[in-house]
C-alpha positions in Angstrom: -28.7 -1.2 -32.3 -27.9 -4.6 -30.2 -31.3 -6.6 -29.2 -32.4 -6.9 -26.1 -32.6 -10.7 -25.5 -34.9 -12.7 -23.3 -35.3 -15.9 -21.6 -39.0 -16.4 -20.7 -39.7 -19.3 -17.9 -43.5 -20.1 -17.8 -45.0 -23.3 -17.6 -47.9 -21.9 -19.6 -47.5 -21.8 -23.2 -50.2 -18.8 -24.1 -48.5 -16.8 -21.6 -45.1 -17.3 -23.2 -46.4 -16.6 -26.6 -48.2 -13.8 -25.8 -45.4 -12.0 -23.5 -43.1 -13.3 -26.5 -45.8 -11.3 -29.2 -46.3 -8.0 -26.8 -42.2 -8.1 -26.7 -41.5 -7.9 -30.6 -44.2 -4.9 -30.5 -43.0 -2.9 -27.4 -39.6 -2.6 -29.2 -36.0 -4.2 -29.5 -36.2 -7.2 -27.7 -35.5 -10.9 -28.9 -37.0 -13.7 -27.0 -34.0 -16.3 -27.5 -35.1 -18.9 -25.0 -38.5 -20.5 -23.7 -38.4 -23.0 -20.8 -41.3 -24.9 -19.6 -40.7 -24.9 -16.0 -38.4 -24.0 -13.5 -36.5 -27.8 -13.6 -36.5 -27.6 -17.7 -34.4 -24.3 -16.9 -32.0 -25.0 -14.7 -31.3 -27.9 -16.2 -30.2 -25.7 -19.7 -27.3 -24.0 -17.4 -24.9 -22.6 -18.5 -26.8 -21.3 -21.5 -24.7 -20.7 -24.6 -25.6 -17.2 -25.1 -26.7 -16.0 -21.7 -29.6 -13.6 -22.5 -30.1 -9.6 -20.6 -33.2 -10.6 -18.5 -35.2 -13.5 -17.4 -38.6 -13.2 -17.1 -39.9 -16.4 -14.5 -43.0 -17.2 -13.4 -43.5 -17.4 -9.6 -45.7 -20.5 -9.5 -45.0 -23.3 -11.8 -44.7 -26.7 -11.5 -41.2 -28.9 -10.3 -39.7 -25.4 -9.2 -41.6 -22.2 -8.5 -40.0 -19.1 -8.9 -38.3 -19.1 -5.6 -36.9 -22.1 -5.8 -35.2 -21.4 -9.1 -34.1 -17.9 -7.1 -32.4 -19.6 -4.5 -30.7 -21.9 -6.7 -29.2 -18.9 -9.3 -28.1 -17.4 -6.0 -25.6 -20.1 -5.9 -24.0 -20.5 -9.3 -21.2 -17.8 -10.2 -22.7 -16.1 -13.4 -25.5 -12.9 -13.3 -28.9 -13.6 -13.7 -31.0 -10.6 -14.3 -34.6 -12.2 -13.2 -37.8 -10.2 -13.3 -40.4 -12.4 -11.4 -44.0 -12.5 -12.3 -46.9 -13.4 -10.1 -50.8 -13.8 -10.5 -50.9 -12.7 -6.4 -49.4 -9.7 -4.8 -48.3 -11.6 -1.6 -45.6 -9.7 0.7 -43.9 -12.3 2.1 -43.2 -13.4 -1.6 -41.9 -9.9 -2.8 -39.9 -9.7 0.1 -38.2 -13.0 0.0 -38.0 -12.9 -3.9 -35.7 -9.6 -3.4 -33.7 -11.2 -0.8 -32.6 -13.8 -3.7 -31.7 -11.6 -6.0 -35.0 -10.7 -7.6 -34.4 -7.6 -10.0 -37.6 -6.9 -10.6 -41.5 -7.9 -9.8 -44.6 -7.3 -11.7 -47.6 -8.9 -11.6 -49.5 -10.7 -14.4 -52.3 -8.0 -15.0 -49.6 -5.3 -15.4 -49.5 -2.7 -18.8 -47.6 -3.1 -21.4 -45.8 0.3 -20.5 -45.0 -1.7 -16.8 -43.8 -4.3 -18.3 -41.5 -2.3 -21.1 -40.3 0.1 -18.2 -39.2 -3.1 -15.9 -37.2 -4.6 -18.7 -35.4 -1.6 -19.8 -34.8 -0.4 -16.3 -33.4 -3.4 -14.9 -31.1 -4.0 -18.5 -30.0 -0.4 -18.1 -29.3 -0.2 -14.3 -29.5 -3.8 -13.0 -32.9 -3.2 -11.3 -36.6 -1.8 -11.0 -38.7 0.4 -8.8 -35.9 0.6 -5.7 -39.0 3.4 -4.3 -40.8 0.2 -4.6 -38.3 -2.0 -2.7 -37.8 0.7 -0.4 -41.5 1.3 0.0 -41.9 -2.3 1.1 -38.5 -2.8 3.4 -40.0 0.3 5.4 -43.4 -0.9 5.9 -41.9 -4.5 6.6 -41.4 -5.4 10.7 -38.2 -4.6 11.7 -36.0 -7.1 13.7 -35.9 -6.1 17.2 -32.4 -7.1 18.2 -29.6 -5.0 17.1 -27.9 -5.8 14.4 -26.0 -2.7 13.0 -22.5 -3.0 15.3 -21.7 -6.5 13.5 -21.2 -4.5 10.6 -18.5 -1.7 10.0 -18.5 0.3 7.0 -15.9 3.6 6.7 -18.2 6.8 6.6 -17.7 7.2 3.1 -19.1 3.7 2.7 -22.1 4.7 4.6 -22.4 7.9 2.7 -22.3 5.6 -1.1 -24.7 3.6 0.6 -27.2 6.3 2.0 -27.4 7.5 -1.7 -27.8 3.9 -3.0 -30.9 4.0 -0.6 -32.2 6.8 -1.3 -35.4 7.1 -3.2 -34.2 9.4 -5.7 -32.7 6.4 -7.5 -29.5 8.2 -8.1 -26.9 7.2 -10.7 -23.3 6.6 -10.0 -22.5 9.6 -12.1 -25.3 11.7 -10.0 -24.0 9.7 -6.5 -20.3 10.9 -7.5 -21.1 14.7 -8.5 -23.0 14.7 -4.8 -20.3 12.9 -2.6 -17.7 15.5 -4.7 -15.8 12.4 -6.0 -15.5 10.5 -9.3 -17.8 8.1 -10.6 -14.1 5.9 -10.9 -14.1 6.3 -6.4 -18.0 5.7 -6.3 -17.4 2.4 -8.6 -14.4 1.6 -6.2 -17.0 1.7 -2.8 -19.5 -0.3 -4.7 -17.1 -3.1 -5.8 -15.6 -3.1 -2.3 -19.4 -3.8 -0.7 -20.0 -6.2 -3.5 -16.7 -8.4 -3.0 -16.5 -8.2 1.1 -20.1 -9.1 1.9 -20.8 -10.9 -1.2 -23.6 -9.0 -2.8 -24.1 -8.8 -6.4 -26.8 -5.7 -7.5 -27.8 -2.3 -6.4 -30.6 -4.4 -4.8 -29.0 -6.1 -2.8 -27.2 -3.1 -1.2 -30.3 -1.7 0.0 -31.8 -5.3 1.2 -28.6 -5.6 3.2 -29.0 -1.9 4.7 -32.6 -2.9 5.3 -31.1 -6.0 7.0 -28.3 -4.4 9.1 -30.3 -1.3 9.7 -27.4 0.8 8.3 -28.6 3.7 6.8 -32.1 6.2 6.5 -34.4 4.8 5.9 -34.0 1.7 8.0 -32.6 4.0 11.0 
């Protein structure tokens, strides 16, 4: 069976060898790349043999975590990223899922946390969306309106409600429920994805969140 591979961005060397160590015992992964910093990164794009996840550290030196976010938010390649963080700050979490963020943990987590992140967000593209949605409802909503500047069919909306939802359907379970196949459901996501430039399952509920499109942003 194909390795898992791994990037790990930490400007702390015992922390990359010991997430490196707790890796190789967890199960099928391969750490192919350490990186210093955020700069010593970026700098290394386009990698040669992109890896499935990136593990980055929130604070670091010459380019935290959401620095390096906003900047992979540009380029044209996927970049899996599961942030870590010694501090559980909102406005962080928040604003590290609007850049494309697939996953956050923070440094104290299990070893079953951090094993379920990477698998989950290599399988399916992303982590915890109860979490995300968890957060996006307990965040202040704007109070202008919003939702009439952007117009989805009502089968869009109804992909899109299931996206949200915090059952954390599949695309085979979203299909079997909307009575289509997973071919049409794969159609409405690619169609969100190309016209309002989004790129994960995250981001489709961060830009209902945004746009107050569906429950439970209503």
């Amino acid at each position: 069976m194909e390795s898992t591979t791994i990037a790990i961005i930490d400007d702390h060397k015992i922390v990359r060898q010991g997430l490196k160590e707790l890796l190789l015992r967890l199960g099928n992964y391969e750490v192919q790349y350490e990186f210093e910093d955020g700069e010593e990164f970026l700098n290394a794009l386009p990698l040669a043999s992109p890896p499935h996840l990136y593990i980055l550290d929130y604070s670091m030196p010459n380019k935290n975590g959401l620095e390096v976010l906003a900047l992979l938010e540009k380029l044209p390649d996927e970049y899996r990223v599961l942030l870590l963080t010694q501090h559980f700050d909102e406005s962080i979490i928040n604003e590290a899922y609007h850049m494309g963020a697939r996953g956050f943990l923070h440094k104290n987590c299990t070893a079953g946390e951090l094993k379920y992140a990477v698998d989950t967000i290599v399988s399916q593209g992303y982590t915890n969306i109860s979490e995300i949605l968890r957060r996006m409802k307990n965040h202040q909503q704007p109070t202008e309106e919003v939702r009439s500047s952007v117009l989805l069919s009502e089968r869009e909306l109804d992909f899109l409600s299931l996206v949200c939802d915090e059952n954390e359907y599949t695309y085979d379970q979203m299909a079997q429920l909307m009575g289509i196949s997973v071919k049409t459901v794969e159609t409405y996501r690619s169609a969100l994805f190309d016209r309002f430039g989004i790129k994960t399952k995250v981001g489709l509920v961060l830009f209902s969140y945004k746009h107050r499109l569906t429950k439970p942003f209503l």
